[in-house]
ZAMARGU-4260 file (C-alpha; in steps of 0.2 Angstrom, whole numbers, plus 5000, padded with zeros to 4 digits):
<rodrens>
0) 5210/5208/5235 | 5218/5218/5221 | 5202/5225/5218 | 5198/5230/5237 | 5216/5238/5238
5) 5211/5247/5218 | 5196/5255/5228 | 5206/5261/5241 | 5212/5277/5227 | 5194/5285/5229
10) 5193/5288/5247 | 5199/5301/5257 | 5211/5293/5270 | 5213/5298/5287 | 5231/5297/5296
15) 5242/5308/5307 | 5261/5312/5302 | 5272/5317/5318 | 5286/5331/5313 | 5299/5324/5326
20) 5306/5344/5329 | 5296/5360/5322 | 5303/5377/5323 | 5292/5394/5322 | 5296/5408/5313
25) 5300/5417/5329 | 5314/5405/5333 | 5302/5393/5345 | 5304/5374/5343 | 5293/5361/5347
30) 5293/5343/5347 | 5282/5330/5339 | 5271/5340/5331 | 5257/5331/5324 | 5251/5333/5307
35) 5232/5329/5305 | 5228/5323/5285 | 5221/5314/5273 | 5226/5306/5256 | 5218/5299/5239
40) 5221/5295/5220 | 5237/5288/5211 | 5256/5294/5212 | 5263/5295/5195 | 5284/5297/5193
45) 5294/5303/5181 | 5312/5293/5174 | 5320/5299/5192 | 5307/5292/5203 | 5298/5309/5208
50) 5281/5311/5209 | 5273/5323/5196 | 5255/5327/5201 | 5253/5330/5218 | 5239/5341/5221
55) 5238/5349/5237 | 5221/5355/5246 | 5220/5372/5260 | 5206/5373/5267 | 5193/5386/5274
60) 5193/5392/5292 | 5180/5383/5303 | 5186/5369/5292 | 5199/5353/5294 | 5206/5341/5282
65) 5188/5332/5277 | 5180/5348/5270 | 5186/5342/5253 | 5174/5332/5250 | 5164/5348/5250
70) 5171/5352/5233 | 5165/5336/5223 | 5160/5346/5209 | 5183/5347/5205 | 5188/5332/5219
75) 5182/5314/5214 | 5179/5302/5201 | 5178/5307/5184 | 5179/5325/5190 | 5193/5338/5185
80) 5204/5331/5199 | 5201/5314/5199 | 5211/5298/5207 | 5217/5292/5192 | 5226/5308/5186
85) 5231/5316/5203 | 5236/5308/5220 | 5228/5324/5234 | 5233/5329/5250 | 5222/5337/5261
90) 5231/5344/5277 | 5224/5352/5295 | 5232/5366/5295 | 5243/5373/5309 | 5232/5380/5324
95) 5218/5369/5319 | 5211/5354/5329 | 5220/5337/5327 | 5232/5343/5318 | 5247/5352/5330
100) 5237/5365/5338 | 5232/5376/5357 | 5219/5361/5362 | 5230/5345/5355 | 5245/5350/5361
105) 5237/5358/5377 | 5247/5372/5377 | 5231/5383/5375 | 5233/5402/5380 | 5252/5397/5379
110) 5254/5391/5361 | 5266/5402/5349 | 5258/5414/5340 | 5260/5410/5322 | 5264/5419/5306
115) 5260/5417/5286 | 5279/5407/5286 | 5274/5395/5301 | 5258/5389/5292 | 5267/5386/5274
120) 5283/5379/5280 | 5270/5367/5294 | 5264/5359/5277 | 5281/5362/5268 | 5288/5350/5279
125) 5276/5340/5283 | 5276/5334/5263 | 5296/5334/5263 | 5297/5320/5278 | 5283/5312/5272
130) 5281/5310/5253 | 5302/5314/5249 | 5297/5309/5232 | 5286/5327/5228 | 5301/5338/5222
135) 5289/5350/5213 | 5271/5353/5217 | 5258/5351/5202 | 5244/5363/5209 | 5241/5369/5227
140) 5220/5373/5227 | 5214/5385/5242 | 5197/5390/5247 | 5195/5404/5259 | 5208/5404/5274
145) 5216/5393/5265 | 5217/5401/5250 | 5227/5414/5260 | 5240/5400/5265 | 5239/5395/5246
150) 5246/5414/5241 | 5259/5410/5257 | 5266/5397/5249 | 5268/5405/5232 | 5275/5420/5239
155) 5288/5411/5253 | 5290/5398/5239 | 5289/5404/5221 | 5298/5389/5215 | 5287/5375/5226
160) 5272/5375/5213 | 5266/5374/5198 | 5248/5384/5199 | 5240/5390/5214 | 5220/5390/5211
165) 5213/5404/5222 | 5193/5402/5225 | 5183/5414/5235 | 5196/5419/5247 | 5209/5436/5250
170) 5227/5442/5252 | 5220/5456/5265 | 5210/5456/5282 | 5198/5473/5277 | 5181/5476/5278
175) 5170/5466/5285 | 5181/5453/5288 | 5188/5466/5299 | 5174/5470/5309 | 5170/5452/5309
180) 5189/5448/5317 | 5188/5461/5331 | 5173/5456/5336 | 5177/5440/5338 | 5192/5444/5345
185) 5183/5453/5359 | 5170/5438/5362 | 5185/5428/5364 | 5197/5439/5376 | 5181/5443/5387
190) 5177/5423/5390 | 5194/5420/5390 | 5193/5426/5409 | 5212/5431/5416 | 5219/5418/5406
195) 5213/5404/5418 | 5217/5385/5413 | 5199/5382/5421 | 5186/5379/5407 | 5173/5390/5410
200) 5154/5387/5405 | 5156/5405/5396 | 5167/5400/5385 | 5157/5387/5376 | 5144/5403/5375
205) 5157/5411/5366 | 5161/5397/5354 | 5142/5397/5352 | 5140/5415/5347 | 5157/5415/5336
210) 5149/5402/5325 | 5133/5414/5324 | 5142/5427/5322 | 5152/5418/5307 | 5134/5416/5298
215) 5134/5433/5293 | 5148/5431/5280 | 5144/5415/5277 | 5132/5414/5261 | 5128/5426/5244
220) 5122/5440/5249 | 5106/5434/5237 | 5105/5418/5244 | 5101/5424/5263 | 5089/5436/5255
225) 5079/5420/5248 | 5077/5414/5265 | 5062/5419/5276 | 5065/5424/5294 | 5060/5403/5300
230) 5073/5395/5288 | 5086/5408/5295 | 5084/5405/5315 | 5086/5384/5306 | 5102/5388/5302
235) 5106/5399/5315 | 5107/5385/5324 | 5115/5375/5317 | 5128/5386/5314 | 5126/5386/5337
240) 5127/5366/5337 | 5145/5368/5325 | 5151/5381/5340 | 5150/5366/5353 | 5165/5356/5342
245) 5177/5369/5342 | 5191/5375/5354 | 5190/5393/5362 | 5211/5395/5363 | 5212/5387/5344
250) 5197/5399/5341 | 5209/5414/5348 | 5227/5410/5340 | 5217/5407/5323 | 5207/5424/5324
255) 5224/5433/5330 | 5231/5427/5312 | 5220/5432/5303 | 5217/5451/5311 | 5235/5455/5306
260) 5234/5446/5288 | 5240/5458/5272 | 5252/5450/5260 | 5247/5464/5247 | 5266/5470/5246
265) 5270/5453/5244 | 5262/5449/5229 | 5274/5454/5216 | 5285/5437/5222 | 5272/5425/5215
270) 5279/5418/5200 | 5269/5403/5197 | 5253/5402/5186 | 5238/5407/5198 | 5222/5405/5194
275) 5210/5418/5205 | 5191/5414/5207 | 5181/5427/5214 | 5163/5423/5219 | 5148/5435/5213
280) 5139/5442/5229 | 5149/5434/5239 | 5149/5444/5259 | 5167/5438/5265 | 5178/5439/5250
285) 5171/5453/5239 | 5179/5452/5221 | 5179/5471/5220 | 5191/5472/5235 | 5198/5455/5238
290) 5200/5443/5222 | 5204/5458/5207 | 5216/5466/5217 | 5227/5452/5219 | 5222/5449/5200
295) 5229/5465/5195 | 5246/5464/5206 | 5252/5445/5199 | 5260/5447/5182 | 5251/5434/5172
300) 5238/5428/5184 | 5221/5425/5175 | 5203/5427/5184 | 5186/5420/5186 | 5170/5428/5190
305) 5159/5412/5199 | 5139/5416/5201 | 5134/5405/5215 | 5119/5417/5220 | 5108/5404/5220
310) 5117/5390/5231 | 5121/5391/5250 | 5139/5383/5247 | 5148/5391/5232 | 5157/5375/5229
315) 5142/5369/5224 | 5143/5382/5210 | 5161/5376/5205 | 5153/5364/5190 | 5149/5381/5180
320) 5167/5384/5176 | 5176/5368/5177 | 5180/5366/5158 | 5187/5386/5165 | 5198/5378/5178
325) 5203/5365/5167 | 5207/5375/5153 | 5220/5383/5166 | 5225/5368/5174 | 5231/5360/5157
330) 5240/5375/5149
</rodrens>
């Protein structure tokens, strides 16, 4: 039986955490606001009973909780972060499905428009109710969108953390993630027909061709050149089946977020170590314009140029620079 429960460490667990009273950054309060997550690995405490290596995972944006198992090249056994060194948490983030969002809470078109603040202090207090004993955070690892929440949480909470590993993610909505946002914004606002509770077939068409849409920023720039014109329309679809899962009005709130997103004058507030990882040929976060500016603006920060060219999820690439990563995580 010891054994059985020993096991237990090296699997992400599932469970749901219900903030009994939740306020927004706008003054809005909520009630029983559910916290979707998952859990692995072994507290360790100091003398006064605090636990000193929590590690806590943000992850991308069509993404939940379970996408760390994704980054198995850093998160597993005998990997970087590994269950005997590091109890994880891996947390749905605010807006997203099954944790406290438009489609669980059924507030849809009606749910509070939410800011950088709402989505750190979601988790911020989400970790306090639930593990009282993490006074200090021993890394916060974000990937993309939630890389963005990691720099929220270094910036609204310099003191929380610390190191805050960046990979392949920004501090800015320009470019094409621009163009990518408004057009998605007007997919979404066109199905969205007079704000009807009805669920219309033309929304799930939207959802559809959002998923699509994302495909475009998705992968290396090399790597969709690799593919010929019959493994592309494969992915396209399944990038069309992924659509199908997903909930227009946590589609909507999410995409609002992210149109308005530029902490660049708040980067100067990060005092913890940060690690930034930018990834080569990369067409949503571009290293030039997203990871060595924020590089640049953090006192101290170091960073990491990762060539994932050659493979379809860059966290496949992650093995090439671990004894990097680990080199920072140790200092």
């Amino acid at each position: 039986m010891v054994d059985e429960m020993d096991k237990e460490k090296y699997f992400l667990k599932n469970e749901q955490y219900f903030i009994e009273k939740f306020e927004f950054n706008d003054g809005t309060i909520v009630e029983d606001a559910v916290v979707d997550y998952g859990s692995m690995g072994t507290p360790k405490y100091d003398e006064n009973g605090n636990m000193i290596n929590a590690i806590l995972f943000c992850h991308g944006f069509f993404d939940d909780y379970s996408s760390i198992h994704d980054f198995n090249q850093i998160f597993g056994r005998d990997k970087l972060f590994n269950q005997e060194d590091y109890f994880i948490i891996s947390i749905t983030s605010l807006g997203f499905s099954n944790s406290f969002s438009p489609s669980v809470s059924e507030l849809k078109n009606d749910f509070p428009s939410y800011e950088m603040e709402d989505l750190v202090n979601f988790q911020r207090q989400f970790l306090k109710e639930k593990f009282p004993e993490i006074k200090k955070i021993k890394g916060i690892f974000g990937y993309s969108f939630g890389g963005s929440i990691a720099l929220g949480w270094a910036i609204h909470y310099p003191e929380d953390m610390e190191f805050v590993i960046h990979f392949a993610s920004s501090h800015i909505n320009s470019g094409f993630k621009y163009v990518f946002s408004k057009l998605s914004t007007n997919i979404l606002e066109t199905s969205i027909q007079n704000q009807e509770d009805v669920y219309h077939k033309s929304m799930s068409q939207a959802l559809i061709l959002l998923s699509q849409l994302h495909y475009l920023l998705s992968f290396p720039i090399n790597y969709i050149y690799s593919l010929s014109p019959q493994e592309i329309d494969v992915s396209l679809e399944n990038f069309r089946d992924e659509g199908l899962f997903r909930d227009i009005f946590d589609m909507k709130k999410a995409n609002e977020f992210i149109l308005s997103l530029d902490l660049t004058s708040q980067l100067n507030k990060i005092k913890c170590r940060l690690l930034v990882i930018g990834v080569k040929n990369n067409n949503l976060s571009v290293p030039e314009y997203d990871s060595i500016p924020i590089h640049e603006a953090v006192e101290g920060s170091e960073f990491i140029l990762l060539d994932a060219s050659n493979k379809s999820n860059e966290a496949d690439s992650l093995y090439k620079i671990e004894d990097k990563i680990r080199e920072f995580v140790e200092k």
